[in-house]
C-alpha positions in Angstrom: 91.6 102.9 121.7 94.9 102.1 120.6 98.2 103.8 119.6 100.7 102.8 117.3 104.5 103.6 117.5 106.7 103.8 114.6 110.3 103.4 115.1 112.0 104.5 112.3 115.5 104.0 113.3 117.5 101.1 111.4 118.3 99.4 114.5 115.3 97.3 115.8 115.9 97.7 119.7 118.2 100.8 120.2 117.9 104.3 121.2 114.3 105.1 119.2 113.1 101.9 120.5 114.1 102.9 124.4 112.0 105.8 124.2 109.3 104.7 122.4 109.3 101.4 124.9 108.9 104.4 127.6 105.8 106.1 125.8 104.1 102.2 125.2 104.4 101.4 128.7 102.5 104.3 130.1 99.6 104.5 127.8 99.2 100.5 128.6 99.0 101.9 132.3 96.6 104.5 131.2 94.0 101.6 130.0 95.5 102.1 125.4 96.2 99.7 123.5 99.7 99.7 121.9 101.7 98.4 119.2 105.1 98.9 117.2 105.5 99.2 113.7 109.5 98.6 112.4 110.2 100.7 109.3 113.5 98.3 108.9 117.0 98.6 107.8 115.8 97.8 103.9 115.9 101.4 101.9 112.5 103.1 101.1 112.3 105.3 97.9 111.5 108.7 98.4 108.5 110.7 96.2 109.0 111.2 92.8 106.3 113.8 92.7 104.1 112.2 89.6 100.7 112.7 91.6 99.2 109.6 90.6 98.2 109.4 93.9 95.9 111.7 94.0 94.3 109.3 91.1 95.3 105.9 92.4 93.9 106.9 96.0 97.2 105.3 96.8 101.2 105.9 96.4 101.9 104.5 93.0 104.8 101.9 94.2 103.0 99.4 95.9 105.5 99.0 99.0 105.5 99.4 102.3 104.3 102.7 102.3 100.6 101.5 101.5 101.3 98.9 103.7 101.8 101.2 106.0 98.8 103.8 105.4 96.1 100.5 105.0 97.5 99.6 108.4 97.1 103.1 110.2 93.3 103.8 109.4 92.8 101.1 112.4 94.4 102.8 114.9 93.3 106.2 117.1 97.2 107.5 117.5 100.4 107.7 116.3 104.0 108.5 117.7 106.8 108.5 115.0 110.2 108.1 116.4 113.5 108.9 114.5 117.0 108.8 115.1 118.6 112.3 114.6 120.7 112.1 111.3 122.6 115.3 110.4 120.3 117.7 112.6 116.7 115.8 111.0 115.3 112.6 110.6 116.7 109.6 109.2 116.2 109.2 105.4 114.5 106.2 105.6 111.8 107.5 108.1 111.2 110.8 105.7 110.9 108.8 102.7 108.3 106.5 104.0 106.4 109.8 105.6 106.6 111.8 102.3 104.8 109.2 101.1 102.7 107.9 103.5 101.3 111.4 104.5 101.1 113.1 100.5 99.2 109.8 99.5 96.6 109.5 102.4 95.6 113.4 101.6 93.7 111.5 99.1 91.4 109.1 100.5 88.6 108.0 102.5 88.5 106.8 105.5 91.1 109.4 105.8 93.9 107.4 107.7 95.3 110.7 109.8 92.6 113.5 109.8 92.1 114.6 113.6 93.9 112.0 114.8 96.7 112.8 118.1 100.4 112.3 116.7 103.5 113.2 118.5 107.3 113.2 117.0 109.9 111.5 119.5 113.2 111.9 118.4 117.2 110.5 120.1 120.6 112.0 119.6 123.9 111.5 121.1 124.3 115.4 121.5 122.3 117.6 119.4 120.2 118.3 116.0 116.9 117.4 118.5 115.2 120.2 118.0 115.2 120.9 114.2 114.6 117.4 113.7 111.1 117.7 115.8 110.5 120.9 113.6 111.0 118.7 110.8 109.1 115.9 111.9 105.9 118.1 113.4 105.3 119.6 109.7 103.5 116.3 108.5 100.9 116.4 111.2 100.2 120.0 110.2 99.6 119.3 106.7 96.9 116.1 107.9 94.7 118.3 110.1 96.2 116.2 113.6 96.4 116.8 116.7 99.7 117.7 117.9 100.3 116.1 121.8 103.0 118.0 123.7 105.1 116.7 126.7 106.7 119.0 129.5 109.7 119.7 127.6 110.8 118.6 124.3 109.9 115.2 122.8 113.8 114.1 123.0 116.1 111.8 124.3 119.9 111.5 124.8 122.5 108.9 124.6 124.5 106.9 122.6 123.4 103.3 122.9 119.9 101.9 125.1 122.1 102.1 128.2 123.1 106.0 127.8 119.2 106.5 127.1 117.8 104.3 130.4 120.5 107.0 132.5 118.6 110.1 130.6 116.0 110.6 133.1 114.7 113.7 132.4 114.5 112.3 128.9 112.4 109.2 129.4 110.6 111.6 132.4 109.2 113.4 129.0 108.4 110.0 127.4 106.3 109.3 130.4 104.5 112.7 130.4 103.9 112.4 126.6 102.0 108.9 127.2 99.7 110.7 129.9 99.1 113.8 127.3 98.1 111.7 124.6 95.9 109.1 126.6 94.6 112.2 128.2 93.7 113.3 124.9 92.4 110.1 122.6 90.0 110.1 126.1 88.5 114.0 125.5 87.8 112.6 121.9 86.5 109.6 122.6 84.2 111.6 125.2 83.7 114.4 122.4 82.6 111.9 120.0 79.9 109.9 122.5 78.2 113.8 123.2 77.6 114.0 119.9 80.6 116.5 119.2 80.8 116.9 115.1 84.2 117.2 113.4 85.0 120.3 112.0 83.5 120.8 108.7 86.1 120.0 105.3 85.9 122.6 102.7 84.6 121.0 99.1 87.4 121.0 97.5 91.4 122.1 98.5 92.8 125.3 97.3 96.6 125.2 96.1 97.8 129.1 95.2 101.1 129.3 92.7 102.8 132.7 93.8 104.7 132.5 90.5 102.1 134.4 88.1 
């Protein structure tokens, strides 16, 4: 089983990276596999909305984003970590995730169906918590498993250094990692019982309330 952390901040090794580092290094303890995925400091485009890719099987600029999507269907969990921009996620991050998670709604292997996410997110001071609102959304919309910690997925500080004196922050990091090892385990078991996944409808019903 493995795990794959996203850090979606434009710095490489700051704040996002601090806590993320804190999630890694206790699923590693709990016997999963980890790795990091950079989203960079490059821009990403956002969606345009032209739906090819519900024809393409694939977003129709060939970027990172299907990079990206081709990458996740080999790994069993995800936790995406943002800087907190303006009360919500960078716009990098949310570019790459409109993308990313309105393009893999069409295809098979699905690369996110059932599978554990969680959203960590860092601020100097506030905007936290509508940012995780934010953030959660996506793994609603792909069927996942949403892990919790004790507390809000958050940390605090300015630089690495403010975010290493958050305690009670990286204390949440730590109890995420458990919760989400604890979970990939109860599928893992789930799946070797003989425990089906829930049944998918044929086909997806999309209502316009404008008649």
């Amino acid at each position: 089983m493995k795990v794959l952390l996203i850090n979606g901040s434009p710095h490489q090794n700051g704040c996002v990276f601090t806590a993320l580092s804190e999630v890694a290094s206790t699923l590693n303890d709990e016997g999963i596999a980890t790795d990091f995925y950079w989203i960079g400091k490059e821009s990403i485009g956002g969606c345009v909305g032209c739906g090819q890719c519900a024809r393409n099987r694939k977003c129709v600029f060939d970027d990172q984003v299907n990079a990206f999507t081709d990458l996740a269907k080999s790994y069993d969990g995800f936790v995406f970590g943002s800087p907190v921009y303006y009360a919500g996620m960078n716009g990098s991050l949310m570019s790459l995730m409109d993308r990313v998670f309105f393009s893999a709604s069409a295809q098979e292997p699905h690369p996110f169906r059932y599978k554990p996410a969680a959203a960590v997110v860092s601020a100097r001071r506030s905007g936290t918590t509508s940012a995780l609102d934010q953030m959660n959304k996506y793994f609603f919309h792909q069927q996942m498993t949403i892990v919790t910690s004790r507390y809000w997925n958050m940390v605090h500080g300015n630089t690495p250094e403010d975010v290493r004196q958050d305690h009670e922050g990286l204390q949440i990091m730590r109890v995420l990692g458990r919760n989400m090892a604890w979970m990939l385990k109860l599928i893992e078991a789930g799946e070797q019982t003989g425990v089906a996944y829930p049944k998918q409808e044929d086909s997806r019903i999309s209502t316009n309330f404008i008649r």
